[in-house]
C-alpha positions in Angstrom: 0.0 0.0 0.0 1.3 3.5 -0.8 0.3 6.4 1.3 -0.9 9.3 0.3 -1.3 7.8 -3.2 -3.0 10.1 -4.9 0.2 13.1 -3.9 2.7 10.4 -4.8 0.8 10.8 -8.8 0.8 14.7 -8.3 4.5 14.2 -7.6 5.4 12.1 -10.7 3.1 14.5 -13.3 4.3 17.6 -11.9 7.8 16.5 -12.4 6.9 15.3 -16.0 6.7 11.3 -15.3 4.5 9.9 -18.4 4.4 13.5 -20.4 6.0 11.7 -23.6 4.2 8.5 -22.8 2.5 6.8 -26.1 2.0 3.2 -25.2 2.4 2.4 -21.7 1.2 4.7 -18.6 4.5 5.5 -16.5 2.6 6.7 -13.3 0.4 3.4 -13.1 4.2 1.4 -13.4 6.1 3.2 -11.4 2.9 2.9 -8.5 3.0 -0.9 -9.5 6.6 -0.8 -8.5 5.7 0.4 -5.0 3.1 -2.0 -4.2 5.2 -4.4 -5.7 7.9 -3.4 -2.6 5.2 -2.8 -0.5 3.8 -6.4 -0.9 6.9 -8.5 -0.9 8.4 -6.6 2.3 4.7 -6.3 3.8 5.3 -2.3 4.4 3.2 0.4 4.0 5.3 3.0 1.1 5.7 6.5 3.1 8.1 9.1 3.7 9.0 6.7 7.1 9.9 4.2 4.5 10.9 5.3 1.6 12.3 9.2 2.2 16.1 9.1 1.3 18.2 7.1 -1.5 19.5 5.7 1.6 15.8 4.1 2.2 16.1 2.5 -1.1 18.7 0.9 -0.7 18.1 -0.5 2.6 14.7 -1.3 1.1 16.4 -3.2 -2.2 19.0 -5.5 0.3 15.6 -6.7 1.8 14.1 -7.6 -1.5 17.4 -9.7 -2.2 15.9 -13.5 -2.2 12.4 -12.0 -2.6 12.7 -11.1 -6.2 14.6 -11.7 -9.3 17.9 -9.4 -9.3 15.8 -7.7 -12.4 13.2 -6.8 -10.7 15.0 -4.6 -8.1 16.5 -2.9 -10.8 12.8 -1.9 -12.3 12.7 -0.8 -9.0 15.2 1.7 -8.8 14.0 3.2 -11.9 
């Protein structure tokens, strides 16, 4: 679960996430990424959990055995 989901989409737009977007809808990806996390480490997505690049990568180490290596790449993106 991602909180405050509906500011996390403001976010992406306002900083141009999916502008250029013809096929696929970035902002619905890139919030499937987060329940993605959010489901395999059984967190709720916040600023407690996810508010520094530090965050991420404490949060990706967890996600090692969880998911394919491939994965945790998407979700860095």
């Amino acid at each position: 679960m991602i909180e405050s989901l509906k500011k996390y989409e403001k976010f992406l737009k306002d900083n141009g996430v999916g502008k250029n977007d013809e096929v696929a809808d970035s902002i619905k990806s890139y919030v499937s990424y987060l329940n993605g996390v959010s489901k395999h480490l059984k967190i709720t997505i916040g600023t407690e959990t996810l508010g520094s690049e530090n965050d991420i990568r404490n949060l990706s180490r967890k996600l090692e055995g969880k998911v394919r290596p491939k994965t945790i790449q998407n979700y860095h993106l």
